[in-house]
C-alpha positions in Angstrom: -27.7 8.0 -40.7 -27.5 10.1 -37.6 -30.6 8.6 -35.9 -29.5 5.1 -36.2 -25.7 5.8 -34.7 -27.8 7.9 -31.8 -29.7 4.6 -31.4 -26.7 2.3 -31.2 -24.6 4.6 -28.9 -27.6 4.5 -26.8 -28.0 0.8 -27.0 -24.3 0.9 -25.7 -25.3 3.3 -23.2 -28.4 1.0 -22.2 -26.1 -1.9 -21.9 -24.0 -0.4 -19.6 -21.4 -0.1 -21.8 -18.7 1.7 -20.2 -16.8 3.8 -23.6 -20.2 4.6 -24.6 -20.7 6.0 -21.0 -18.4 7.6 -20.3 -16.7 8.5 -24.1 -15.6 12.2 -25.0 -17.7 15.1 -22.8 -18.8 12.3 -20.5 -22.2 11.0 -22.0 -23.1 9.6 -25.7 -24.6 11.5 -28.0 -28.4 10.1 -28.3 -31.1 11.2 -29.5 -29.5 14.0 -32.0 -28.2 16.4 -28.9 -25.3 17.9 -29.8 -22.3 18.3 -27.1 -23.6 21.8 -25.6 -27.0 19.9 -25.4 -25.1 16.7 -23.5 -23.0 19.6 -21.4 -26.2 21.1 -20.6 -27.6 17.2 -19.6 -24.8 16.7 -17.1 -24.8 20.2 -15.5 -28.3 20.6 -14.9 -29.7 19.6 -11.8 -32.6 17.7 -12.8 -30.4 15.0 -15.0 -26.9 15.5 -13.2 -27.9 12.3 -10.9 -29.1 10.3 -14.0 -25.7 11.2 -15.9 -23.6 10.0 -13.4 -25.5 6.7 -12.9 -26.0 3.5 -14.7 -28.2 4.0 -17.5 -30.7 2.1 -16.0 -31.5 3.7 -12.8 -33.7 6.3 -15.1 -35.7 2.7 -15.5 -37.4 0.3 -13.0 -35.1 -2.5 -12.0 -37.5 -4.8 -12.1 -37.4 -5.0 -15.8 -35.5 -8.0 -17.1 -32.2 -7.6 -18.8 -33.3 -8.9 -21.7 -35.9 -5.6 -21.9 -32.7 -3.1 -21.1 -30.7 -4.6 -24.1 -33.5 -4.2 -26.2 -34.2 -1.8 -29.2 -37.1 0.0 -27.6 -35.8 0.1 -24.2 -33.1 1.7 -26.1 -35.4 4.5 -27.7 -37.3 5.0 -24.5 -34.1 5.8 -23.1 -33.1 8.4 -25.5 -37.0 9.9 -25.0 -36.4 10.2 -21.6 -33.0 11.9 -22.1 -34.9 14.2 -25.1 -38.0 14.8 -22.2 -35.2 16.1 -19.3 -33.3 18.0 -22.3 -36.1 19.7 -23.7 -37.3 20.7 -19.9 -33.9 22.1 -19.1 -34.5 24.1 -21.9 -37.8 25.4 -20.6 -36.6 26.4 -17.5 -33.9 28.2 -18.4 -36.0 30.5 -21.2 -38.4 30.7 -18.1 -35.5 32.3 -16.2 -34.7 34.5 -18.9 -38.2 35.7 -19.5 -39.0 36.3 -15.7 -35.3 38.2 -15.4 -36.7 40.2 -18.2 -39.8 41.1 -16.9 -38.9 41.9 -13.8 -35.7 44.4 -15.3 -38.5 46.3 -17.2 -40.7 45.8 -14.1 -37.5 48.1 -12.2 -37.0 50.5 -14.8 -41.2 51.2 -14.9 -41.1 51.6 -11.2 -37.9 54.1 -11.1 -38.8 56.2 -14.4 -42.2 56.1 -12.4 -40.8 57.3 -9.3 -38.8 60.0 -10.7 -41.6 61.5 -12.0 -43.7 61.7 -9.2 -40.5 63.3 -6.6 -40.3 65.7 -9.4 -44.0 66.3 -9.6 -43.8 66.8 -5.3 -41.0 68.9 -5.7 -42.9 70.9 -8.4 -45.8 71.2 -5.8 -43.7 72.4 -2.8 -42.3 75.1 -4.7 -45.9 76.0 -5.9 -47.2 76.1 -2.5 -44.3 77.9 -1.3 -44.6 80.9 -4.3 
């Protein structure tokens, strides 16, 4: 099914594998992402650096190559992917919510402000009468 082609392109992808790489839209499709997902991978600041490098700089080097090649390192690999994805996501609903807020923040503050230069202007002309 889908989950085991996701775990063999990021076998590939784990094994340096250069078409798996560096196929269509410039990174495989693991871990279920869709294209907008891997689009949003490769243009977000946090995983920009890890899309353009080896598949195993997001890993110790110290890990034998035996390890990279394997099934789990594999599946790590996709978590990790899944993890900076999923964060990338956060931030940007973050961003969305504080641009909201602070919109209705502005039009509190202005429909508050109008009001109270109308309730002056109500006074002077009280005071003046």
């Amino acid at each position: 099914g889908s989950s085991a082609s996701s775990l063999a392109a990021a076998a590939a992808v784990a094994q340096g594998t250069p078409s798996a790489w560096q196929g269509g839209g410039g990174a495989p499709d693991v871990g279920g992402l869709g294209r907008t997902d891997v689009k949003v991978l490769a243009t977000a600041p946090q995983t920009s650096e890890l899309c353009r490098l080896h598949p195993s700089a997001a890993f110790p080097s110290h890990a034998p190559d035996s390890a990279r090649q394997s099934p789990m390192y594999a599946t790590a690999y996709e978590l990790e992917i899944w993890k900076r994805s999923e964060e990338d996501k956060f931030r940007v609903y973050l961003s969305e919510q504080e641009a909201d807020l602070r919109e209705r923040l502005e039009d509190e503050y202005s429909q508050r402000e109008l009001a109270r230069a109308s309730d002056f202007r109500q006074t002077q002309l009280e005071l003046r009468a």
